[in-house]
C-alpha positions as CSV (number, residue, x, y, z in Angstrom):
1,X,52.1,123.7,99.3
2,X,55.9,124.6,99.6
3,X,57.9,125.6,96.7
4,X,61.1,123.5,95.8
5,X,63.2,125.7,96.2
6,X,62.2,126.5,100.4
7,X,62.0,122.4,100.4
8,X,65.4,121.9,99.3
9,X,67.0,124.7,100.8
10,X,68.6,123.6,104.5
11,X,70.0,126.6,106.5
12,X,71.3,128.8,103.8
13,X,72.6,125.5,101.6
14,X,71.1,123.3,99.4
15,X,71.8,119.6,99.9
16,X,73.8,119.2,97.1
17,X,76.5,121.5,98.2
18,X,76.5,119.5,101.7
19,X,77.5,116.4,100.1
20,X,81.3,116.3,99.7
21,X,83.0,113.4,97.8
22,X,86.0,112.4,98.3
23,X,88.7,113.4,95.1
24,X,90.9,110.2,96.1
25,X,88.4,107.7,95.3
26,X,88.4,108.1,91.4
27,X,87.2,104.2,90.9
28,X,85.0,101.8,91.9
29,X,88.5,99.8,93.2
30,X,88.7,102.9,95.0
31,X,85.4,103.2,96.5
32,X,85.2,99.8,97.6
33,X,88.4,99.4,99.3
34,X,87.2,102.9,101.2
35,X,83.9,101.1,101.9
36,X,85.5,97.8,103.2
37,X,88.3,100.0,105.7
38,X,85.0,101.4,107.2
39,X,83.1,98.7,107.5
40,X,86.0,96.7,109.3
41,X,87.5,99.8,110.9
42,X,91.2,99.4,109.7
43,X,91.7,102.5,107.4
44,X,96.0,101.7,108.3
45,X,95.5,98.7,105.8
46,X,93.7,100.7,102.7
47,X,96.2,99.1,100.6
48,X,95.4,95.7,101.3
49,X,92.0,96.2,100.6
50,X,92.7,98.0,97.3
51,X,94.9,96.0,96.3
52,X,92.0,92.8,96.6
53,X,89.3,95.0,94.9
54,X,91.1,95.3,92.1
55,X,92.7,91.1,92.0
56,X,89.1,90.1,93.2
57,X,85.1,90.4,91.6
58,X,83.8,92.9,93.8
59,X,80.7,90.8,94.2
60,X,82.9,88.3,95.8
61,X,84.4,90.4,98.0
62,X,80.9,92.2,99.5
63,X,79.9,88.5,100.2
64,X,83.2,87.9,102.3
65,X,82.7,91.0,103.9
66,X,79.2,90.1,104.8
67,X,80.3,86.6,105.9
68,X,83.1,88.4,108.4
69,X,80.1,91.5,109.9
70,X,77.7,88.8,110.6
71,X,79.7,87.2,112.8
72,X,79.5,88.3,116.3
73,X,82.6,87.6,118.1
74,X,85.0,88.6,115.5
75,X,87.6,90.8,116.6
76,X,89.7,91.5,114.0
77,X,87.5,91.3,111.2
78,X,90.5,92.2,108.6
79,X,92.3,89.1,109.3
80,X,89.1,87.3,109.1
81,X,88.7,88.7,105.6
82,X,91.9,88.1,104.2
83,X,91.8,84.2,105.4
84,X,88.3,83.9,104.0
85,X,90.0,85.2,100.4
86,X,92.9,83.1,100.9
87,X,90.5,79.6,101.9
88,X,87.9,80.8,98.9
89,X,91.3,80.8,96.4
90,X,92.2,77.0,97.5
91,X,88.7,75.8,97.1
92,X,89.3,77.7,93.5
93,X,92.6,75.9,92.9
94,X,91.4,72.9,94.0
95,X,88.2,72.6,91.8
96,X,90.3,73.9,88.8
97,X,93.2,71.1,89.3
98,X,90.0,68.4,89.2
């Protein structure tokens, strides 16, 4: 049996010196606006997305965001999301006013 130390070692350095994280993304607003401009492949509109993860319950937003991958011929999944936050605060509006 291998010792821990030859098991964790990869080609000079260990695996927790590979892993780099990202200084910029100091929240979880942060980290899931980062997660949603890779997902959808529009890192130009971070803001937008930050901007939503902090207005928005992040559960909300993951379940937009799988509503917008699991469709196939979607091609600009960004607009898609932001009409699905905009038609999911009407419905809101709505069932508050009644």
């Amino acid at each position: 049996m291998e010792s821990i130390s030859k098991i964790v070692k990869v080609s000079g350095k260990s695996k927790a010196e590979k892993v780099r994280v990202n200084q910029h993304l100091h929240s979880p607003a942060h980290l899931l606006a980062d997660e949603l401009c890779q997902k959808f492949n529009d890192k130009k509109h971070f803001g937008f997305y930050l901007k939503m993860a902090t207005l928005y319950d992040h559960g909300m937003l993951r379940a937009l965001a799988g509503q917008v991958l699991e469709g196939k011929n979607v091609q600009t999944p960004g607009r898609l999301f932001a009409y699905l936050i905009k038609k999911n605060n009407a419905s809101a509006k709505e069932a508050e006013n009644l």
